[in-house]
Gaussian input, Z-matrix of N, CA and C with variables (Angstrom, degrees):
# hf/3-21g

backbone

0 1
 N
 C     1     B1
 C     2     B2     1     A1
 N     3     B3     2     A2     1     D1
 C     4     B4     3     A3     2     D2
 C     5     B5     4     A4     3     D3
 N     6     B6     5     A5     4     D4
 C     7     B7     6     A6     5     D5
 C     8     B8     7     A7     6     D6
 N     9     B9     8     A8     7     D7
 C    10    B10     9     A9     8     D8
 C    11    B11    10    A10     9     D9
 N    12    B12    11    A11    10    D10
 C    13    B13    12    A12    11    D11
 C    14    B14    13    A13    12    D12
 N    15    B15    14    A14    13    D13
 C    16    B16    15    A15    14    D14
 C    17    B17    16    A16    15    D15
 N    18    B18    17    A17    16    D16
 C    19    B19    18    A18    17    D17
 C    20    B20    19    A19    18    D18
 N    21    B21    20    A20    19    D19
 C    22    B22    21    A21    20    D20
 C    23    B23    22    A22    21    D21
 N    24    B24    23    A23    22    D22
 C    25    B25    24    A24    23    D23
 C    26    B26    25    A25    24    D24
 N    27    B27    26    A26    25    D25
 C    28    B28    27    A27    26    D26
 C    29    B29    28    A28    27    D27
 N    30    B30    29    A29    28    D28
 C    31    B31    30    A30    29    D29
 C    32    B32    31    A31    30    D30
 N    33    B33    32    A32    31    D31
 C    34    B34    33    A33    32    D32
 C    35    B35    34    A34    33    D33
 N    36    B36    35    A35    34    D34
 C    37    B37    36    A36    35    D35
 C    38    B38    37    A37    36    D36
 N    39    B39    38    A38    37    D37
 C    40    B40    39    A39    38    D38
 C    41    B41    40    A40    39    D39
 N    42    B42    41    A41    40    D40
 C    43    B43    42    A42    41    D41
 C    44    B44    43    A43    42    D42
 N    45    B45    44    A44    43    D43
 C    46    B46    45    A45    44    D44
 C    47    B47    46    A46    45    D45
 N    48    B48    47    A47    46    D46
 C    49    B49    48    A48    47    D47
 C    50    B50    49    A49    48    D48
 N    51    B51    50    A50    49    D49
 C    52    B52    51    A51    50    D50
 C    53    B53    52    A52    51    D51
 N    54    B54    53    A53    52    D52
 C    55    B55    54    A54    53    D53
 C    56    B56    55    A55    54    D54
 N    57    B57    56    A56    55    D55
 C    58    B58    57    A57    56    D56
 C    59    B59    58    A58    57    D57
 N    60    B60    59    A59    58    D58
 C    61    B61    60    A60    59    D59
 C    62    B62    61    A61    60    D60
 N    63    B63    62    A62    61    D61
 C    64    B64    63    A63    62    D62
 C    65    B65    64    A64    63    D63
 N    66    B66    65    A65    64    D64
 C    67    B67    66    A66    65    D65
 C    68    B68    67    A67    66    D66
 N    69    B69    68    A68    67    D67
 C    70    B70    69    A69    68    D68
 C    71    B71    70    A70    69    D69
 N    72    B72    71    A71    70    D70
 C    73    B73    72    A72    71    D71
 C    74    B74    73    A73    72    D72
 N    75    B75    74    A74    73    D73
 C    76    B76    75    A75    74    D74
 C    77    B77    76    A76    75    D75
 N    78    B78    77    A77    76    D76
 C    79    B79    78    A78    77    D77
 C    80    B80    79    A79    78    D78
 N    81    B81    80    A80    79    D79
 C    82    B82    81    A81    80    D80
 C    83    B83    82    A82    81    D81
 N    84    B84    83    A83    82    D82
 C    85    B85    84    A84    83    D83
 C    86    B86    85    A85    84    D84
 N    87    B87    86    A86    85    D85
 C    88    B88    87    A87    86    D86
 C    89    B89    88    A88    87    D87
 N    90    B90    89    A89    88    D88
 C    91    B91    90    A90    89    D89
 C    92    B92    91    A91    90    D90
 N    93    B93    92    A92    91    D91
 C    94    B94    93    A93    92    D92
 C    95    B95    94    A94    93    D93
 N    96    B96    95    A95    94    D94
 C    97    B97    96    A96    95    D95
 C    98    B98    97    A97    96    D96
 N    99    B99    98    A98    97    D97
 C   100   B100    99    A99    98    D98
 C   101   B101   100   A100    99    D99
 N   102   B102   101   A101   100   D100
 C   103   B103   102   A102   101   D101
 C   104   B104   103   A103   102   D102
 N   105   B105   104   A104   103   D103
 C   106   B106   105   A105   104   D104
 C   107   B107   106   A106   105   D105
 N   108   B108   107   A107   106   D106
 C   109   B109   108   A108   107   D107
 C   110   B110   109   A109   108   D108
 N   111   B111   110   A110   109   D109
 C   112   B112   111   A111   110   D110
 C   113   B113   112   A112   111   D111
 N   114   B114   113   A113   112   D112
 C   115   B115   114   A114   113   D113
 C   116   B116   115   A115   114   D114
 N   117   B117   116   A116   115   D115
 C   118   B118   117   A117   116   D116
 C   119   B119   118   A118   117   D117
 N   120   B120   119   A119   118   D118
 C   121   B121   120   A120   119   D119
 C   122   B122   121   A121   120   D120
 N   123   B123   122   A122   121   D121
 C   124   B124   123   A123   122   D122
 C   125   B125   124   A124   123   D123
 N   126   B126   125   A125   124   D124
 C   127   B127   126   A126   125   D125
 C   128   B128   127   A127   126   D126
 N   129   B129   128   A128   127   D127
 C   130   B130   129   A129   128   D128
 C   131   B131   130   A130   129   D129
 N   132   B132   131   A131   130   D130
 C   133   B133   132   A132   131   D131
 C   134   B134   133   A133   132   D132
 N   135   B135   134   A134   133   D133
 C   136   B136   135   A135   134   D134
 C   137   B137   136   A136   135   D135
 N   138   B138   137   A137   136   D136
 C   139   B139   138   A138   137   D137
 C   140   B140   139   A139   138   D138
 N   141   B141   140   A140   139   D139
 C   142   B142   141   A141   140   D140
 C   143   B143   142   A142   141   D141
 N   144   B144   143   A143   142   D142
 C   145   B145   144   A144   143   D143
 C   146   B146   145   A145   144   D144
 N   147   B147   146   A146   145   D145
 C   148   B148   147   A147   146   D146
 C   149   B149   148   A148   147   D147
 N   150   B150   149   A149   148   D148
 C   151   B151   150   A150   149   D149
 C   152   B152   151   A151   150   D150
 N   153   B153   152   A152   151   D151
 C   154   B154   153   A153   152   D152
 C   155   B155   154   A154   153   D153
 N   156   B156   155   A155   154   D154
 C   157   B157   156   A156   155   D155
 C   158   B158   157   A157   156   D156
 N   159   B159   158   A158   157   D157
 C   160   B160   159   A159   158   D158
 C   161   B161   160   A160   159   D159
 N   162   B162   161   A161   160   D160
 C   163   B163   162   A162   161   D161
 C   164   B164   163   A163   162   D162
 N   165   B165   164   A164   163   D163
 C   166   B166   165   A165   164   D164
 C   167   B167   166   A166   165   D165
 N   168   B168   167   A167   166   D166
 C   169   B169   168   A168   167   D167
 C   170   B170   169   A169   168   D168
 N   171   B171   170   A170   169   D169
 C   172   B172   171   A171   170   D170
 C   173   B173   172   A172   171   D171
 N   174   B174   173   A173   172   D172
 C   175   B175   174   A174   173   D173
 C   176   B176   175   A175   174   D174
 N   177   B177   176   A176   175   D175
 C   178   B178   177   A177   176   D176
 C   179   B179   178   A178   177   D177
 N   180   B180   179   A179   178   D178
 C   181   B181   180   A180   179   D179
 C   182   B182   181   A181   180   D180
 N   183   B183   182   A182   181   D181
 C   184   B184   183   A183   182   D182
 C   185   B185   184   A184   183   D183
 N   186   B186   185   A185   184   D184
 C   187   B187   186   A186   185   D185
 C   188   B188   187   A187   186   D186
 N   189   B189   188   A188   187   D187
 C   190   B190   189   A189   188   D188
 C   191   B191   190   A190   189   D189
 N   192   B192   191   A191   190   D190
 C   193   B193   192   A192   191   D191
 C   194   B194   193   A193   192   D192
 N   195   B195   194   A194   193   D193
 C   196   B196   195   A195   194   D194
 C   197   B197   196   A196   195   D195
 N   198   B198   197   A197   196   D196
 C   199   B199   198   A198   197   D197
 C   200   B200   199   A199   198   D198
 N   201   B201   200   A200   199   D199
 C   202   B202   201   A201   200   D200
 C   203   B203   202   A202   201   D201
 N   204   B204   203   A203   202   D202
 C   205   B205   204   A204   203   D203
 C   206   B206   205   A205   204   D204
 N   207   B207   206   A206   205   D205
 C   208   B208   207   A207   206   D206
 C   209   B209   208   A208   207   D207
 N   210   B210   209   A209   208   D208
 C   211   B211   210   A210   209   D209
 C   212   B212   211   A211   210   D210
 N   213   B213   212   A212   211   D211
 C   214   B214   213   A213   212   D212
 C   215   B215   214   A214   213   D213
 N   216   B216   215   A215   214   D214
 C   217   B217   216   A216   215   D215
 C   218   B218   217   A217   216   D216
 N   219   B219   218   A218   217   D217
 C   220   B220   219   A219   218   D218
 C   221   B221   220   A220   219   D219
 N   222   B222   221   A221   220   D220
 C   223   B223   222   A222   221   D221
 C   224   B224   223   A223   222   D222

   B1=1.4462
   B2=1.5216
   B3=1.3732
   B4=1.2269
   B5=1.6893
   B6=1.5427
   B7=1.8919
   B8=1.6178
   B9=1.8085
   B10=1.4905
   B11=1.5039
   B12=1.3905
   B13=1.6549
   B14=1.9554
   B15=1.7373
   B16=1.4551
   B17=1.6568
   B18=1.7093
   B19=1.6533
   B20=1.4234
   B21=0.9018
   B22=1.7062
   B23=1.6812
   B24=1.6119
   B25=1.4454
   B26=1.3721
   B27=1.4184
   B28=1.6553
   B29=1.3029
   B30=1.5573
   B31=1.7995
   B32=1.6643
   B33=1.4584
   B34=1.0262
   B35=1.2663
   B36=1.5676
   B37=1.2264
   B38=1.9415
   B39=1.2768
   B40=1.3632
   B41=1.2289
   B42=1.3731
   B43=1.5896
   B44=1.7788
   B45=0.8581
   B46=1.8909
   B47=1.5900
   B48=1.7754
   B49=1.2586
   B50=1.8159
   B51=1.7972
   B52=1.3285
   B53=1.7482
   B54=1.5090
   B55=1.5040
   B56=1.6801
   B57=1.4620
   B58=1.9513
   B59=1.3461
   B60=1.3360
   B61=1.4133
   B62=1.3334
   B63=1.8698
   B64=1.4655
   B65=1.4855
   B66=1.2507
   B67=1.6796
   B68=1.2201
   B69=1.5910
   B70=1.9520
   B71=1.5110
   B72=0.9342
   B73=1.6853
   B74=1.1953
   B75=1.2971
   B76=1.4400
   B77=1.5254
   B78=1.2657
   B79=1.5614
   B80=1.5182
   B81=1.5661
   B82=1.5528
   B83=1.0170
   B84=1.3842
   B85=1.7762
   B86=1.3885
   B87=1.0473
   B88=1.5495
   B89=1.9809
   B90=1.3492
   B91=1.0964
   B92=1.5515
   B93=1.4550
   B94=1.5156
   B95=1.8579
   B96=1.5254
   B97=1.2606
   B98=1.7141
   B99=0.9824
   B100=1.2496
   B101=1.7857
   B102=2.0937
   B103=1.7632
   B104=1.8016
   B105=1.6183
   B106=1.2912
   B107=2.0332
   B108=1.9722
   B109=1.4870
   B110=1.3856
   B111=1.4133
   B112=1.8811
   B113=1.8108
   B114=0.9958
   B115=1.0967
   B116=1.0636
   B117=1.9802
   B118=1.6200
   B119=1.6018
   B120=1.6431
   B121=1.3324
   B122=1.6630
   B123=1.3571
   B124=1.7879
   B125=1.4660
   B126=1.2473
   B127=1.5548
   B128=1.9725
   B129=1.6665
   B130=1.8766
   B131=2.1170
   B132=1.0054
   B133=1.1269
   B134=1.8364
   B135=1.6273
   B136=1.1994
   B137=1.5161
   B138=1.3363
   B139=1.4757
   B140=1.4326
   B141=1.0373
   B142=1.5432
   B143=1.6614
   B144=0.8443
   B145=2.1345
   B146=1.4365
   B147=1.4322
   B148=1.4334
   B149=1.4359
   B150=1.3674
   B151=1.1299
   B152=1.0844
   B153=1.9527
   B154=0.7229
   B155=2.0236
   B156=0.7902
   B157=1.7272
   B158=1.6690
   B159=0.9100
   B160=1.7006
   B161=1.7043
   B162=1.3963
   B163=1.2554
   B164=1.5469
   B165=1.0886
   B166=0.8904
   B167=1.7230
   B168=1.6056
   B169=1.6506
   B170=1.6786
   B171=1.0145
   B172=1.4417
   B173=1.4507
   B174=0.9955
   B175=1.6724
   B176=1.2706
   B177=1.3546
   B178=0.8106
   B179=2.1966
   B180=1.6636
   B181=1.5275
   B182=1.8829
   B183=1.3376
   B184=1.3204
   B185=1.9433
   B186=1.1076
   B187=1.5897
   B188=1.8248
   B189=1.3769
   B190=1.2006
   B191=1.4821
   B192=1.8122
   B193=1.3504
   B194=1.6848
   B195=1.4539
   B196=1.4329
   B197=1.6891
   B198=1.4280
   B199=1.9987
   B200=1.4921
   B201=1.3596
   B202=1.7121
   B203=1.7792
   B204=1.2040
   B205=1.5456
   B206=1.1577
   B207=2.0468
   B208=1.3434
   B209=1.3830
   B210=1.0776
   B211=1.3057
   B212=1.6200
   B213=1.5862
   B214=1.2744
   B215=1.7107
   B216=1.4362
   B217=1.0736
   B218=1.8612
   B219=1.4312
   B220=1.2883
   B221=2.0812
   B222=0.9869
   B223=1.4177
   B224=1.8314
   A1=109.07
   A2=127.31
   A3=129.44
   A4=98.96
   A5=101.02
   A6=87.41
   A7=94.64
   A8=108.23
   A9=97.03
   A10=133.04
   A11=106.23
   A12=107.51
   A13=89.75
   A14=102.54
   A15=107.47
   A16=101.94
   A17=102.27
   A18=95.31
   A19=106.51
   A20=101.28
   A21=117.90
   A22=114.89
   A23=98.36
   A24=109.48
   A25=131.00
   A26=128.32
   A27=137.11
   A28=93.01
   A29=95.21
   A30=100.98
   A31=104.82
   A32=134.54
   A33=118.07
   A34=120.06
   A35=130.74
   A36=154.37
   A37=99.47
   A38=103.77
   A39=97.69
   A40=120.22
   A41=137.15
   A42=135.07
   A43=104.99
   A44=104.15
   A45=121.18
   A46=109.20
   A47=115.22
   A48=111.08
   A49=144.50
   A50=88.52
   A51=111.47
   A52=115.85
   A53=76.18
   A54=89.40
   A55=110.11
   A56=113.50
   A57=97.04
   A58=133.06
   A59=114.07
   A60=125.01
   A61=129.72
   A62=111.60
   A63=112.30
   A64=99.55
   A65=129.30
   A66=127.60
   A67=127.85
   A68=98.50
   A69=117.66
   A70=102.04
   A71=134.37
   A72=135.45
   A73=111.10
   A74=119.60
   A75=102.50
   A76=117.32
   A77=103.39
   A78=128.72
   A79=92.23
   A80=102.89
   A81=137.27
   A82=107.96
   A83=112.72
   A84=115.19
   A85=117.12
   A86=123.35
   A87=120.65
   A88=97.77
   A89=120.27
   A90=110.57
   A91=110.53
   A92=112.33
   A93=121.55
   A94=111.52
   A95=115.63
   A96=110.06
   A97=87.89
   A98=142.21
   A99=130.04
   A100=138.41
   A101=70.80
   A102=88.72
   A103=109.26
   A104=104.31
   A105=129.89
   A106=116.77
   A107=92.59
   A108=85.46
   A109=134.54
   A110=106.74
   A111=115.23
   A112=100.56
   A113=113.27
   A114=129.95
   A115=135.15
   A116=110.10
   A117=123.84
   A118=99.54
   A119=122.57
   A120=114.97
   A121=111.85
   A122=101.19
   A123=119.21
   A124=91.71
   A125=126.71
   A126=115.70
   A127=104.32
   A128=91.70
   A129=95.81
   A130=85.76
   A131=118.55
   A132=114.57
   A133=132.25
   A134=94.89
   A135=111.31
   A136=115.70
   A137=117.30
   A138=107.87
   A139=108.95
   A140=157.77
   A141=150.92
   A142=112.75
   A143=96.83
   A144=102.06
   A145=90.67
   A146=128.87
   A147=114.72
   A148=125.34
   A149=127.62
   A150=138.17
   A151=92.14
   A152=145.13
   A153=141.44
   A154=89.78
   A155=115.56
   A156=104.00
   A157=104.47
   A158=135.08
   A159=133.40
   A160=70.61
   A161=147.69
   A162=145.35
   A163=105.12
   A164=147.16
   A165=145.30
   A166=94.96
   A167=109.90
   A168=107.20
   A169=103.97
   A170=126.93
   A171=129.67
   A172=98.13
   A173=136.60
   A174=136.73
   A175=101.72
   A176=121.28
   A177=129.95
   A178=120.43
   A179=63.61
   A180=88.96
   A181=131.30
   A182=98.11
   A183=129.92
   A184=94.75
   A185=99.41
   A186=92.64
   A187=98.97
   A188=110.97
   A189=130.91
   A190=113.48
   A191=120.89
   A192=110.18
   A193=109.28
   A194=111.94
   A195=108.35
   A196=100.43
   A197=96.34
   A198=93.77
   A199=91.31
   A200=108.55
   A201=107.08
   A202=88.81
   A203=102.64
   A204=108.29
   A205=103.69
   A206=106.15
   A207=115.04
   A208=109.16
   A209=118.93
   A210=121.12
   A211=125.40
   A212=108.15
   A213=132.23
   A214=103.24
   A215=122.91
   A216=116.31
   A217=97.32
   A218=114.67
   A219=105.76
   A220=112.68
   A221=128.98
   A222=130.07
   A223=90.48
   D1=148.55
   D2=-151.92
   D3=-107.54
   D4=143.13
   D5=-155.97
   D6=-85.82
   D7=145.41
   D8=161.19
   D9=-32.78
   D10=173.72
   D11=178.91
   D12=-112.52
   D13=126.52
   D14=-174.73
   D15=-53.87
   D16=168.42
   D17=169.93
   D18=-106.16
   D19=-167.54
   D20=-171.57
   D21=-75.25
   D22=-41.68
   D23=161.85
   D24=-76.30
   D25=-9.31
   D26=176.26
   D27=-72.57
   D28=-57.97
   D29=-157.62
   D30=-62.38
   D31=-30.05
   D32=175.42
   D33=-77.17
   D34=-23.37
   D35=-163.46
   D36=-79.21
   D37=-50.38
   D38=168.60
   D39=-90.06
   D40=-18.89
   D41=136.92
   D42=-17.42
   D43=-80.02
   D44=-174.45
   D45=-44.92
   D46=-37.53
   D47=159.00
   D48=-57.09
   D49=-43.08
   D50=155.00
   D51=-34.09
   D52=-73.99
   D53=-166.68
   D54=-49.41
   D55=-86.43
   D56=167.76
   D57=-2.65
   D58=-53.66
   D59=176.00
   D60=-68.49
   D61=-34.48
   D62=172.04
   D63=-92.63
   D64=10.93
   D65=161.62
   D66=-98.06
   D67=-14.06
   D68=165.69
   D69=-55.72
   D70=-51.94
   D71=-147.99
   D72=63.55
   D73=30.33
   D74=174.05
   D75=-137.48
   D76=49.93
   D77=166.27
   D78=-114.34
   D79=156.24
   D80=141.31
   D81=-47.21
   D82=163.11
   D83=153.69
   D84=-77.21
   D85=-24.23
   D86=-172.98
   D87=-84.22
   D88=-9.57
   D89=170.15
   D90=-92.69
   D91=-55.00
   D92=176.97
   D93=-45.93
   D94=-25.03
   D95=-171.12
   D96=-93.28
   D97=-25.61
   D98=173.29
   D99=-64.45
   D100=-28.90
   D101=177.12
   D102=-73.86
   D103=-49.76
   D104=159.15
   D105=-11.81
   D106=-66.60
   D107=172.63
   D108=-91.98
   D109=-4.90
   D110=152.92
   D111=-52.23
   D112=-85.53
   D113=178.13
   D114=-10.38
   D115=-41.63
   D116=166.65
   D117=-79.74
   D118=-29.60
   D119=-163.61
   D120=-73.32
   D121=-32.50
   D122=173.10
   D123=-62.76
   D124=-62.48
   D125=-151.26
   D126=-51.52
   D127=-32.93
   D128=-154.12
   D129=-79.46
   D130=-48.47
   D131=164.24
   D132=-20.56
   D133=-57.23
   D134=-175.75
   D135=-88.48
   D136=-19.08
   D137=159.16
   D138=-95.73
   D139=-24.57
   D140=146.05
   D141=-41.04
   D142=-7.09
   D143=168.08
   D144=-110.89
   D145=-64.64
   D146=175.59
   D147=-30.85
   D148=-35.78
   D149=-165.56
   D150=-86.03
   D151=-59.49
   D152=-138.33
   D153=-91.89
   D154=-36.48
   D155=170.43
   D156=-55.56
   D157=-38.51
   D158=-147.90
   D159=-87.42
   D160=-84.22
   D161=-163.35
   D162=-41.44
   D163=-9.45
   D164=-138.43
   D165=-131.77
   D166=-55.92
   D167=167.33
   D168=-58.92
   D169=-69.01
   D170=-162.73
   D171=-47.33
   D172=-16.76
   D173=-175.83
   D174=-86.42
   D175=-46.77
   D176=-172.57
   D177=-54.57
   D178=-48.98
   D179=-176.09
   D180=-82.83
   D181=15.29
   D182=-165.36
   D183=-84.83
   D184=130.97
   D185=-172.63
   D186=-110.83
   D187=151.86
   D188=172.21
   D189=-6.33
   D190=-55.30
   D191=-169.24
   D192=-82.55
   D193=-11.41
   D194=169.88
   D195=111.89
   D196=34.63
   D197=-177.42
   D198=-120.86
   D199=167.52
   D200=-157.38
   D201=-128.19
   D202=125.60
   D203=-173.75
   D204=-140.83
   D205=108.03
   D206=167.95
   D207=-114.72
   D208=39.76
   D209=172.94
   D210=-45.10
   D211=-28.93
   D212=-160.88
   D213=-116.33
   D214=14.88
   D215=-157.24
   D216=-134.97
   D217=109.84
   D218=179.06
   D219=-87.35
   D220=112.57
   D221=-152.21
   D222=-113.47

């Protein structure tokens, strides 16, 4: 079975976990560097869905003659 695609809110939600934990001091380094590279992989995760929402309003927001107007859109 093909695994979901994470959301935008997990990945930040466990971002925030990361973070607590390498601010505990009470990891190792061989744990903190582990938490460390989850942590960069969530971040690249979670702005590559960010990106893909902002493509997704502007599509949205594309009017009939084919001009792209986010005038109204804080990104």
């Amino acid at each position: 079975m093909p695994e979901s695609k994470p959301s935008f809110r997990s990945e930040i939600e466990r971002l925030e976990e990361i973070v607590r934990s390498l601010e505990s001091n009470e990891l190792d380094l061989d744990d903190a560097l582990v938490l460390f590279e989850e942590g960069v992989r969530r971040l690249k995760t979670a702005r590559e869905l960010l990106q893909e929402s902002q493509l997704t309003v502007k599509r949205v927001l594309e009017e009939a003659d084919g001009t792209l107007s986010t005038d109204d859109v804080s990104l």
